[in-house]
C-alpha positions in Angstrom: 5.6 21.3 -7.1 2.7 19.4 -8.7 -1.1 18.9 -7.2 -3.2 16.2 -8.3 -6.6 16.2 -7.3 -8.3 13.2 -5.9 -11.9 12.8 -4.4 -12.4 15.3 -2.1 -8.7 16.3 -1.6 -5.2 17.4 -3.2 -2.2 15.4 -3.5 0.3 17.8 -3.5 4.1 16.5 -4.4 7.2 17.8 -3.9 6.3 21.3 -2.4 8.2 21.4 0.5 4.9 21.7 2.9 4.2 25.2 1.7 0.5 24.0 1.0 0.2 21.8 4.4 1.2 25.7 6.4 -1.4 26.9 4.2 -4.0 23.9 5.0 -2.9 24.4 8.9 -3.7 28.0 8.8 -6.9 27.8 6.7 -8.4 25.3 8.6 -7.5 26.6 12.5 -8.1 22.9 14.2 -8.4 23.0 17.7 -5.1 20.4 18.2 -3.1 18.8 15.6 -1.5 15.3 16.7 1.7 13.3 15.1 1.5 10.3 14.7 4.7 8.1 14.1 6.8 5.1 14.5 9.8 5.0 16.3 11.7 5.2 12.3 9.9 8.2 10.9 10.4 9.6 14.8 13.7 10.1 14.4 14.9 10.2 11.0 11.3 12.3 9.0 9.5 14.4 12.1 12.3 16.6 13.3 12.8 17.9 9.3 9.0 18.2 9.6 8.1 20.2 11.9 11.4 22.0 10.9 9.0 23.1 7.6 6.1 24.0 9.4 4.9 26.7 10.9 3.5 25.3 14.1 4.0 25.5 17.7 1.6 23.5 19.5 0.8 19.5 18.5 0.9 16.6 20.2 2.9 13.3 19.8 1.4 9.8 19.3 4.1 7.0 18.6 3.6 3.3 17.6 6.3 0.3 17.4 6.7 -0.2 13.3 6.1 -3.7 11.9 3.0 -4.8 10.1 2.9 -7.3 12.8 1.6 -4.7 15.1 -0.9 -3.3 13.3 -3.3 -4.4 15.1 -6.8 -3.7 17.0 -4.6 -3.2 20.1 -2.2 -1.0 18.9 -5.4 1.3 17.3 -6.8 1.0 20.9 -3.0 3.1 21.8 -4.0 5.6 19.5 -7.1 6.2 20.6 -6.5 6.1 23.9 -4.0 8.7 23.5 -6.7 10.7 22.1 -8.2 10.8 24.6 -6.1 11.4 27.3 -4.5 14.5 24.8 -8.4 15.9 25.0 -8.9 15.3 20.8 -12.3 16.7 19.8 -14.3 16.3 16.7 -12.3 19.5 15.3 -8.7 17.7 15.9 -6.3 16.6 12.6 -4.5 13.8 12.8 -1.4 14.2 10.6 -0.1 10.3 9.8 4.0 10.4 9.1 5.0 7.4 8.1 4.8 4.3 5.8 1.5 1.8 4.6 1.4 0.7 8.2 1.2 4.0 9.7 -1.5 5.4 6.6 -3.4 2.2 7.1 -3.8 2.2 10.8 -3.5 6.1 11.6 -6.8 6.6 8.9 -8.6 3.3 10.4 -8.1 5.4 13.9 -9.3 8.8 12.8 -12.2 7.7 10.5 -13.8 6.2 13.4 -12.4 8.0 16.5 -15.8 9.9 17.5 -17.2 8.8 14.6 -14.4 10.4 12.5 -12.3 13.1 12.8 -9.9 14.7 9.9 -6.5 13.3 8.9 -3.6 14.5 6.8 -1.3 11.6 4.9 2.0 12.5 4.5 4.1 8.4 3.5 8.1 8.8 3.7 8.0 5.3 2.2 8.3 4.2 -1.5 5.2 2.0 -0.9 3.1 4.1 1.0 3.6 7.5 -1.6 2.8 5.2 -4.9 0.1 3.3 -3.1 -0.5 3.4 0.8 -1.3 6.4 1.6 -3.6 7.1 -1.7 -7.4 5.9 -2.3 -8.7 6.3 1.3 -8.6 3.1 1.7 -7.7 2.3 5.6 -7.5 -1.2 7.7 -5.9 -3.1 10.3 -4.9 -7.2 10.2 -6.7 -9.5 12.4 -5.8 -13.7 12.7 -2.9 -13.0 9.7 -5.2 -11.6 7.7 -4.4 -8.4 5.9 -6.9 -5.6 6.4 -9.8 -7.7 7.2 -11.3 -4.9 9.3 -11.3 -1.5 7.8 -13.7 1.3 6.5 -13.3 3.7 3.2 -12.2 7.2 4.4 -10.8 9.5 2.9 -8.3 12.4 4.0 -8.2 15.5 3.6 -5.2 15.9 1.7 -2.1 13.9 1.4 1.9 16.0 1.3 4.2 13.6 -0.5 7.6 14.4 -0.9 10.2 12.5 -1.8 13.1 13.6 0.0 12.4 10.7 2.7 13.3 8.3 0.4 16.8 9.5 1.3 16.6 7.5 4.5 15.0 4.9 3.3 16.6 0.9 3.2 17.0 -0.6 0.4 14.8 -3.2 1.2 12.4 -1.0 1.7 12.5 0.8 -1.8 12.3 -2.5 -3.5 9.1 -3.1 -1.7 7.6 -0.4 -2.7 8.8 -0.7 -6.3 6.6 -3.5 -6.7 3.8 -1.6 -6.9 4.9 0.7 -9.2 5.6 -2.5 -11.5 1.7 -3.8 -10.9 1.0 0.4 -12.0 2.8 -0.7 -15.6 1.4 -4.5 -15.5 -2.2 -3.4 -14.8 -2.6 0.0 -17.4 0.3 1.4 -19.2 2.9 -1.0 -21.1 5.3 2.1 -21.8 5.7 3.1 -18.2 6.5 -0.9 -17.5 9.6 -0.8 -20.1 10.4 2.4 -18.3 10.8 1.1 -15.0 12.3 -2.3 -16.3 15.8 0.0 -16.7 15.1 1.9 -13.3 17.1 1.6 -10.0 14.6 2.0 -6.7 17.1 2.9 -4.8 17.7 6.1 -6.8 14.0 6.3 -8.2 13.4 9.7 -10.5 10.5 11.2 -8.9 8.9 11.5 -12.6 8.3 8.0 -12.5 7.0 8.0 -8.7 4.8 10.8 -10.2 3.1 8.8 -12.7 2.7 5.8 -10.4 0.4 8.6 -8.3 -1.3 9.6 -11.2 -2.3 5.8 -12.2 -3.5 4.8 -8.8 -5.7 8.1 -8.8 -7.5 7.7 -11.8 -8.4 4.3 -11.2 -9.5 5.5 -7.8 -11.4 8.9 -9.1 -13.4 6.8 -10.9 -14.2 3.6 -8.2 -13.5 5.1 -4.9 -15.3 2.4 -2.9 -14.2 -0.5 -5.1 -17.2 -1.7 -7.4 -15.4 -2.6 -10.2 -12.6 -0.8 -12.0 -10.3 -0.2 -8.6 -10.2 -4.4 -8.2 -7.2 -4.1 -10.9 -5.4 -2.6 -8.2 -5.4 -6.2 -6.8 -3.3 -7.8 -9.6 -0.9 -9.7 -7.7 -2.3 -9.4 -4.2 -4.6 -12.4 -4.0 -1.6 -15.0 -4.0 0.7 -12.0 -2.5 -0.9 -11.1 0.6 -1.7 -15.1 1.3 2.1 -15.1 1.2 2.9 -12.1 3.2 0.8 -13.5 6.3 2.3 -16.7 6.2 5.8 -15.3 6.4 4.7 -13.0 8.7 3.5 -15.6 10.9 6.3 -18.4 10.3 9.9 -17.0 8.8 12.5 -15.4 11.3 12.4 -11.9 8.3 9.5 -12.0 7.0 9.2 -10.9 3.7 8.0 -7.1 2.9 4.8 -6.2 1.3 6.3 -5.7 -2.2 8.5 -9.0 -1.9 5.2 -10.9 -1.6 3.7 -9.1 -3.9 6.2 -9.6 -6.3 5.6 -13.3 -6.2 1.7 -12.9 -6.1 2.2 -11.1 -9.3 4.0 -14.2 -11.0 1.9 -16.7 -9.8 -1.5 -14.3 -11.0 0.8 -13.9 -13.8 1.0 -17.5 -14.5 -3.1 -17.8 -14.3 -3.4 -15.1 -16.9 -2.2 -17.3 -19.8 -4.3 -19.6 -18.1 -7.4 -17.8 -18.1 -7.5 -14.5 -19.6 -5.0 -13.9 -23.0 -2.3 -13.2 -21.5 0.5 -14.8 -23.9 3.6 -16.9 -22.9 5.8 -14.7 -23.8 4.7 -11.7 -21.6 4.7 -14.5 -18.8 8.9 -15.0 -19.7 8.8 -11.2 -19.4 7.2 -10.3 -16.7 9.1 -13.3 -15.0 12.8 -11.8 -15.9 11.6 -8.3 -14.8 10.6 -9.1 -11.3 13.5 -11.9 -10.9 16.2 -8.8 -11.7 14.6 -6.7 -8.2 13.5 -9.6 -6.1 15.5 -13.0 -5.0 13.5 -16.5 -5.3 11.0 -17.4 -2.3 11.2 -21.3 -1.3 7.4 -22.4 -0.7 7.2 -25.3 1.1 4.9 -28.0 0.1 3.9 -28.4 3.2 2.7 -24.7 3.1 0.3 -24.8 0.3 -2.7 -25.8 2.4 -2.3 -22.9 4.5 -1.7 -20.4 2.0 -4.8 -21.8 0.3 -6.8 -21.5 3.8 -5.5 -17.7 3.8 -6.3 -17.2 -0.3 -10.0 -18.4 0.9 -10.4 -15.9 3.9 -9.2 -13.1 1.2 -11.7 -10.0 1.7 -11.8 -9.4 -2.3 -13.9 -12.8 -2.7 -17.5 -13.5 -3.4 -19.5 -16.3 -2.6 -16.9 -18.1 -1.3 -15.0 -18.2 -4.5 -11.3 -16.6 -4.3 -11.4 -13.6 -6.6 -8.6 -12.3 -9.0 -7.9 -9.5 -11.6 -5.5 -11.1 -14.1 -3.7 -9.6 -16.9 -4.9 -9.4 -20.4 -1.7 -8.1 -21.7 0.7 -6.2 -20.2 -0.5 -2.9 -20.2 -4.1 -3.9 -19.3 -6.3 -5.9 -16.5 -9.6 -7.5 -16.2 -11.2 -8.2 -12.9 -13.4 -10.6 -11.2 -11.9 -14.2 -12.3 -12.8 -17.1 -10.0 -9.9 -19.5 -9.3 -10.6 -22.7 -8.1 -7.7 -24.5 -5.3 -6.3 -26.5 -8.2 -5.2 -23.6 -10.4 -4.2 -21.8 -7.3 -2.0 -25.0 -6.2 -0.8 -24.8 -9.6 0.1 -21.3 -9.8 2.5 -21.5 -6.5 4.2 -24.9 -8.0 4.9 -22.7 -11.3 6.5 -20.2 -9.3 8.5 -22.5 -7.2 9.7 -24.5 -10.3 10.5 -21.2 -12.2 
């Protein structure tokens, strides 16, 4: 077992919920609620509550997708809140992956006018980056966590035994934020995880990812400056990720759009920090070994472009990005203009 401390709140890994019992019996709320998605319903809850020594709690389920979170689907939750009779001394334990962190904290942190929550992600992504930061949000028009608030819980359980039921798919996306960990501030742990399988990821390595994302957090919780390098690769990638949420029969994962956000950022890098060629060539191999080629459509740009510019990182109405310096280390707050942006997709399509 290892506790990190964040904020305001452990992160305890690997601990088999010995210190959430604990945190259950220290703080005596007055009802505990679950909430889920139909996955983490059946395959992560019943081992769960199979740790914990509880008796009474209440059940709140939502369909999983990022396509449904959604203003309507937090109205569910709070509904059900209600109707269960949650006061202001209720817990809200979230059990699930980003979708379930992001919305299930966006629903307690303003559910009369905030009530405490526990994060415990059974998804690559959300224990490396989700459910850590208190950052929490919903998507509204395609865009990705337009409406949100900085909250953070009070302590968040990982443990990576869910990964055992996890898709493959799935632990690729969620790989490709441990890769932006390495890209944005330690070149060793990148090399590291160049020779790593996610599918069978050592929890040493998920560790460290942790560790990364919490520093930078510790020391910019509400994102003034340093946390924007967590953004390396999200500009481009979340553009991406609502489009083909919106227009491809899959859509691509988080971490799949990501992925490409990252070589396309990549690509402005050499273009406008020092980012050399050759860490482009690298960075480009590395991702192309975990994640197939995306065809963007021409006919796509402007709309991806329309979705860069709606981007809740920008200032001014210029479309804000952290690039790389070198691998290893970020800078923050570069303006890119349409054209490079334009450029940056063509590069990646051409690759």
């Amino acid at each position: 077992m290892e506790t990190i401390q964040s904020l305001s709140y452990p992160i305890v890994f690997n601990d088999d919920f010995a210190a959430l019992n604990q945190f259950l019996r220290e703080k005596n709320y007055s009802k505990v609620f679950f909430l889920v998605d139909e996955q983490t319903e059946k395959h992560c809850l019943p081992l769960l509550i199979s740790q914990l020594q509880i008796t009474e709690y209440d059940l709140i389920e939502v369909t999983s997708g990022e396509e449904n979170k959604n203003i309507d689907f937090c109205i569910g939750i709070w509904r059900m809140l209600i109707d269960f009779g949650a006061d202001r001394n209720s817990l809200l334990i979230n059990v699930g992956g980003g979708v379930i962190t992001d919305i299930g904290g966006f629903a307690a942190s303003t559910f009369k006018r905030g009530i405490d929550f526990v994060q415990i992600p059974t998804t690559l992504l959300s224990q490396v980056d989700a459910s850590v930061g208190g950052k929490t949000g919903i998507d509204m028009d395609n865009l990705k966590n337009i409406i949100g608030t900085f909250a953070q819980p009070n302590a968040v359980f990982i443990d990576t035994f869910f990964l055992r039921t996890l898709p493959k798919r799935q632990a690729v996306s969620g790989f490709a934020e441990m890769l932006k960990h390495g890209l944005i501030a330690d070149r060793t742990y990148f090399n590291l995880l160049k020779e790593a399988s996610p599918e069978t990821i050592d929890p040493e390595l998920i560790y460290h990812s942790i560790t990364i994302k919490n520093e930078v957090v510790k020391q910019d919780p509400e994102e003034k400056g340093l946390r924007k390098i967590l953004n390396f690769g999200h500009t481009v990638g979340h553009a991406i990720e609502s489009y083909s949420l919106q227009h491809d029969a899959t859509p691509l994962t988080h971490g799949e759009a990501i992925a490409i956000g990252m070589v396309c950022e990549a690509f402005l890098s050499v273009e406008k920090t020092e980012l050399t060629a050759a860490e482009l060539v690298e960075i480009m191999e590395t991702l192309g070994r975990f994640y197939e080629k995306y065809t963007i459509k021409e006919a796509s740009v402007p709309a991806l472009i329309e979705l860069m510019k709606s981007d809740k990182k920008n200032n001014s109405g210029k479309i804000n990005c952290s690039l790389l310096t070198q691998i290893g280390h970020c800078t923050i707050d570069i303006f890119c203009n349409e054209e490079e942006l334009c450029r940056s997709l063509s590069f990646y399509q051409n690759s």
